[in-house]
C-alpha positions in Angstrom: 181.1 84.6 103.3 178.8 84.8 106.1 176.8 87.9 104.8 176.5 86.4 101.5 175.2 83.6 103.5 172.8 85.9 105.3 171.9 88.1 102.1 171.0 84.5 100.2 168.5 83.2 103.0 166.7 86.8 103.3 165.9 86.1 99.6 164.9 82.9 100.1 162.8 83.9 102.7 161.4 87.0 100.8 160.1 85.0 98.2 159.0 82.2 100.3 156.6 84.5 101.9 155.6 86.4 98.3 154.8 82.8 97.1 152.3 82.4 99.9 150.9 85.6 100.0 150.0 84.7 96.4 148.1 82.0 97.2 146.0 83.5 100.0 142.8 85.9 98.8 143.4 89.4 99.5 139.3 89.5 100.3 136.7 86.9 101.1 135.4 85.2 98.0 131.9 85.1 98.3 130.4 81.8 98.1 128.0 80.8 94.9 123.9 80.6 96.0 123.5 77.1 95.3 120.5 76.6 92.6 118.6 74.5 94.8 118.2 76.7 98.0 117.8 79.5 95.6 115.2 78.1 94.0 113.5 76.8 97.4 113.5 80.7 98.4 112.3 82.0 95.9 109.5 79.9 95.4 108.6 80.9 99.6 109.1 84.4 98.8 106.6 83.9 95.9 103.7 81.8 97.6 104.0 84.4 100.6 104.0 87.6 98.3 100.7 85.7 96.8 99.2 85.0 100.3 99.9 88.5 100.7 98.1 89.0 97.5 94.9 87.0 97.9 94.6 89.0 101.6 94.7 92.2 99.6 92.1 90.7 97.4 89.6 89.5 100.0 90.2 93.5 102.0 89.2 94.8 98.7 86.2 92.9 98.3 85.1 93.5 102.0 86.3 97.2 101.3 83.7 97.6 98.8 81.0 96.0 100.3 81.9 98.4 103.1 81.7 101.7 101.2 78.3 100.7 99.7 76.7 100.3 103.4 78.4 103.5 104.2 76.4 105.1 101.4 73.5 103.4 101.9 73.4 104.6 105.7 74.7 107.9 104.6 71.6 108.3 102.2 69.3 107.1 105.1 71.1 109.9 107.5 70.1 112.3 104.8 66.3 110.9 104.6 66.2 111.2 108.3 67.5 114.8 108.4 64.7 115.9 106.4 62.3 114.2 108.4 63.4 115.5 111.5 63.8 119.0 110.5 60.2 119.0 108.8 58.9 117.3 112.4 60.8 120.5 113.8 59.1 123.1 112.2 55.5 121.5 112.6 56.9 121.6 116.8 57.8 125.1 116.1 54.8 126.2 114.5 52.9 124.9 117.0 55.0 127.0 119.9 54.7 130.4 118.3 51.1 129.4 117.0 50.3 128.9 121.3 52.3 132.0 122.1 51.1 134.2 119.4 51.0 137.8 120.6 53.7 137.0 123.9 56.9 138.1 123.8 58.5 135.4 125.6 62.6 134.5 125.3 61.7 131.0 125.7 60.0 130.9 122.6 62.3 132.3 120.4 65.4 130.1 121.6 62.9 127.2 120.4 62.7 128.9 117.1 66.2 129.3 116.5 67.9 126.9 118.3 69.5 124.8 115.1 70.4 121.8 117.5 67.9 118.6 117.7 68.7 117.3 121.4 69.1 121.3 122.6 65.6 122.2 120.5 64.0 118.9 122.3 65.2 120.0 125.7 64.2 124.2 125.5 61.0 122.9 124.9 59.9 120.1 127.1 60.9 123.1 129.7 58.4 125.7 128.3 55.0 126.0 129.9 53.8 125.5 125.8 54.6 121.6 126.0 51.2 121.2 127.9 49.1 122.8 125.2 50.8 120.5 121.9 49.5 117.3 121.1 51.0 114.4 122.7 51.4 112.7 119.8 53.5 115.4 117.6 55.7 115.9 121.1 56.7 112.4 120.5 57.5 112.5 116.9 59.9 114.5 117.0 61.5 112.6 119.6 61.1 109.4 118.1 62.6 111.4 115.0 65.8 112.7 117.0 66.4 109.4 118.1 66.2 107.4 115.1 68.6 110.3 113.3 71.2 109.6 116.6 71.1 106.0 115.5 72.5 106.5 111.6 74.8 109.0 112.8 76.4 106.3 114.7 76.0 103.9 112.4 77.3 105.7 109.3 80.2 107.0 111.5 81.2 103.1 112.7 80.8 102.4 108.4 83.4 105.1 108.4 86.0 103.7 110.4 85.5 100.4 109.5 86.4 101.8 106.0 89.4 103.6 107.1 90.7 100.4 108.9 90.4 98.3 105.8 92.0 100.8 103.7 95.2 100.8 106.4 95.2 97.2 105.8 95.3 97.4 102.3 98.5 99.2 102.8 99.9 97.0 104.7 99.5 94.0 102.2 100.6 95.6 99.4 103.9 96.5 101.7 104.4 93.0 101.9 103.7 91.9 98.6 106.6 94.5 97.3 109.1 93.5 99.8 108.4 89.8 99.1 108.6 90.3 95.6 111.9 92.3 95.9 113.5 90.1 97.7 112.9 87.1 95.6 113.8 89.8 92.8 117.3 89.7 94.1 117.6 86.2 95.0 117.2 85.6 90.9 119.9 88.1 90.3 123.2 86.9 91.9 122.3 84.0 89.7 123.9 83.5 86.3 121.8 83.9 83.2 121.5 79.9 83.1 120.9 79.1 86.4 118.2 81.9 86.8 116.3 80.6 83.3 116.5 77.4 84.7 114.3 78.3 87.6 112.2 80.6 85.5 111.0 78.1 83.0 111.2 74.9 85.4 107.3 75.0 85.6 106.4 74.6 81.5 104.1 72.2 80.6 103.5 71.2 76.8 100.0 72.8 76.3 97.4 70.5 75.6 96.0 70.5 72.0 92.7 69.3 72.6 90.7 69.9 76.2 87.1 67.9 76.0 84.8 70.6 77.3 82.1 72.8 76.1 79.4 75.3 77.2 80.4 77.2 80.1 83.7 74.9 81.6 84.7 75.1 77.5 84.3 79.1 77.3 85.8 79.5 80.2 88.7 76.8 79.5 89.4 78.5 75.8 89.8 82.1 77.5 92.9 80.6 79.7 94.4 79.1 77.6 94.4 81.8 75.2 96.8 84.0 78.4 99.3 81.1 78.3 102.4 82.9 78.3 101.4 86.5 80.1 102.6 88.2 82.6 101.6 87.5 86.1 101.2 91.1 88.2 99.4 90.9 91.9 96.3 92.1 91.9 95.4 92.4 88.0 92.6 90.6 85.7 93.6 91.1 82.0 93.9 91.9 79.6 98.1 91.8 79.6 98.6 90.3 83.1 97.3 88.1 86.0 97.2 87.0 89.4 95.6 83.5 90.1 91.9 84.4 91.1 92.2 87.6 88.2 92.5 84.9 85.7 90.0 82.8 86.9 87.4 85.3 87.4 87.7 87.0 83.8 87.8 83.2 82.3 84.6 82.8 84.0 83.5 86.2 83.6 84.1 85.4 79.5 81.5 82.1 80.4 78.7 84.5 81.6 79.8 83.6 85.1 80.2 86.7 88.0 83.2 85.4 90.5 84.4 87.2 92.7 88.2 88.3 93.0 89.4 86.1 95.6 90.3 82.7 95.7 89.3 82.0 99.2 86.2 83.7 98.2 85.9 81.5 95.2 86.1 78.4 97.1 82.6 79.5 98.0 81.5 79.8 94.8 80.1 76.5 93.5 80.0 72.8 94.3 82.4 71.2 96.0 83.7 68.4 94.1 85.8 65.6 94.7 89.1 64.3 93.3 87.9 62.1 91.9 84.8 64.0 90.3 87.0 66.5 88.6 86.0 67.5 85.1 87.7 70.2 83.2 86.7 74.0 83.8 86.3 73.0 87.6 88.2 75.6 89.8 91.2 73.8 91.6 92.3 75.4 95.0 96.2 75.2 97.0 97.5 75.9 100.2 95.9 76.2 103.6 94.5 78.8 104.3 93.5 78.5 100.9 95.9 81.4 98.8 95.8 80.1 95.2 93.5 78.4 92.4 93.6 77.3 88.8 91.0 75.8 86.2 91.1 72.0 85.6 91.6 70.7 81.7 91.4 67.5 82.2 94.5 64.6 82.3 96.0 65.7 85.8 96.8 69.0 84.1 95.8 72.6 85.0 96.1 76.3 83.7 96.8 78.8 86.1 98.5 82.1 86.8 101.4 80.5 88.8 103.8 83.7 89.9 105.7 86.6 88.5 108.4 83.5 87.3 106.3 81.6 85.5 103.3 83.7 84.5 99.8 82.4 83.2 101.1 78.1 82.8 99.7 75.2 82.1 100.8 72.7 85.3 100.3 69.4 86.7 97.6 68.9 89.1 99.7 68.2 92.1 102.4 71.0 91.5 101.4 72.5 94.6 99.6 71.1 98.0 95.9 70.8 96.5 93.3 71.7 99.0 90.3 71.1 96.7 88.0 71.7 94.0 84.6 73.7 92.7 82.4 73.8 89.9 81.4 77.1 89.0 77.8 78.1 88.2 
């Protein structure tokens, strides 16, 4: 009796402990992103990926202006060469012109020496200096000089280059992790939840924007990218960043901007809040990092992020900074 007894409460037991072994997770359920913070991410990831962006933007532009001075002092370095080496020869003539029918050493190290500064020094040393003129003497130094100057300055134009170019890197490292990571964020979402962030930002388009000329070319070329892709750093025709699509809108207007919006901002008239007429450029964030075209109604068209690509949005959708009017 008292095994039976024993054998009936180890069963007991037995299936006592199954039954709660059953209700305990055999791993650590991982806990659902909540929409919200998602969605609160992602848009930081984005707006920092863009500041990213617009830094890219404004190296590029200050790349460019960089390698033209570098040409420009390269092609003076050049000019200056010839110069200098035409001064040299007159100096040289001159030497074997006083020394013609000597066989001295001195004068032939001035004649071959290929080096300005060395050439210069060989023959301030030679009894010969006395007999040239003063003034060709100081030609070619003025000559050697003024080449030592764009030698320095071309080289400085150099580096300056290869700086920039470092930080262009650098920004477009950023933008790709940025963009990855908020990449990711979107994908432990469900299909729902993620096209729920991706098309939070739609606006019904506006059928009829009153503006002409200039503001009205440039209004009509937006609106015609509603719905394209937005890519850092393009300008057409399939994708978008914020400044790309202002600058080709303008650019359709007969207006030059430049890539930038920061550099945009100093593009035009300020204008007020109050003053805004469509085709103004509207400008976010501070430092400022994105812009969009007025149309009118507390409404804009932009090229918002990789989410919501070239949009039609409220005014106020992001922290507004201020406005221009291009041209």
């Amino acid at each position: 009796m008292q095994q039976r007894r024993t054998r009936i409460t180890t069963l007991l037991l037995g299936a006592l402990l199954a039954g709660l072994v059953g209700l305990v997770p055999s791993t650590p359920a991982q806990a659902e992103p909540d929409i919200a913070d998602v969605e609160a991410r992602v848009d930081r990831l984005y707006h920092e990926a863009e500041q990213a962006s617009e830094r890219y933007n404004d190296a590029r532009l200050e790349l460019e202006e960089l390698e033209r001075d570098l040409a420009a002092v390269s092609s003076d370095q050049e000019r200056q060469d010839r110069r200098l080496r035409s001064v040299r020869e007159q100096v040289r003539d001159a030497v074997i012109r006083t020394y013609e029918g000597h066989t001295l050493s001195a004068v032939g190290q001035v004649a071959l020496s290929g080096d300005p500064s060395d050439f210069l020094s060989q023959l301030s040393t030679m009894t010969a200096y006395d007999d040239l003129t003063d003034q060709l003497f100081d030609t070619y130094a003025g000559e050697v000089k003024a080449l030592g100057i764009r030698l320095q300055a071309t080289s400085q134009r150099a580096a300056e280059v290869a700086q920039l170019e470092e930080r262009l890197a650098e920004e477009k490292a950023t933008i790709e992790e940025k963009l990855e990571e908020a990449e990711g964020l979107l994908a432990r979402l469900e299909a729902e939840e993620r096209e729920e962030i991706v098309s939070r930002d739609s606006e019904r388009l506006p059928t009829d924007v009153p503006a002409s000329g200039r503001a009205g070319a440039a209004i009509q070329y937006a609106m015609a990218q509603v719905g394209k892709a937005y890519v850092y750093g393009a300008a057409g025709p399939s994708a978008f960043d914020c400044s790309g699509l202002t600058m080709m809108a303008y650019r359709a207007a007969g207006i030059s901007l430049p890539h930038s919006s920061s550099a945009q901002y100093s593009s035009g008239t300020r204008i007020a809040e109050s003053a805004l007429q469509p085709g103004d450029l509207v400008f976010y964030y501070s430092p400022i990092s994105h812009v969009g075209i007025y149309l009118g109604n507390g409404m804009i068209v932009d090229a918002a992020n990789p989410s919501s690509g070239v949009r039609v949005a409220p005014l106020h959708s992001m922290p507004y900074v201020g406005a221009v009017r291009p041209g």
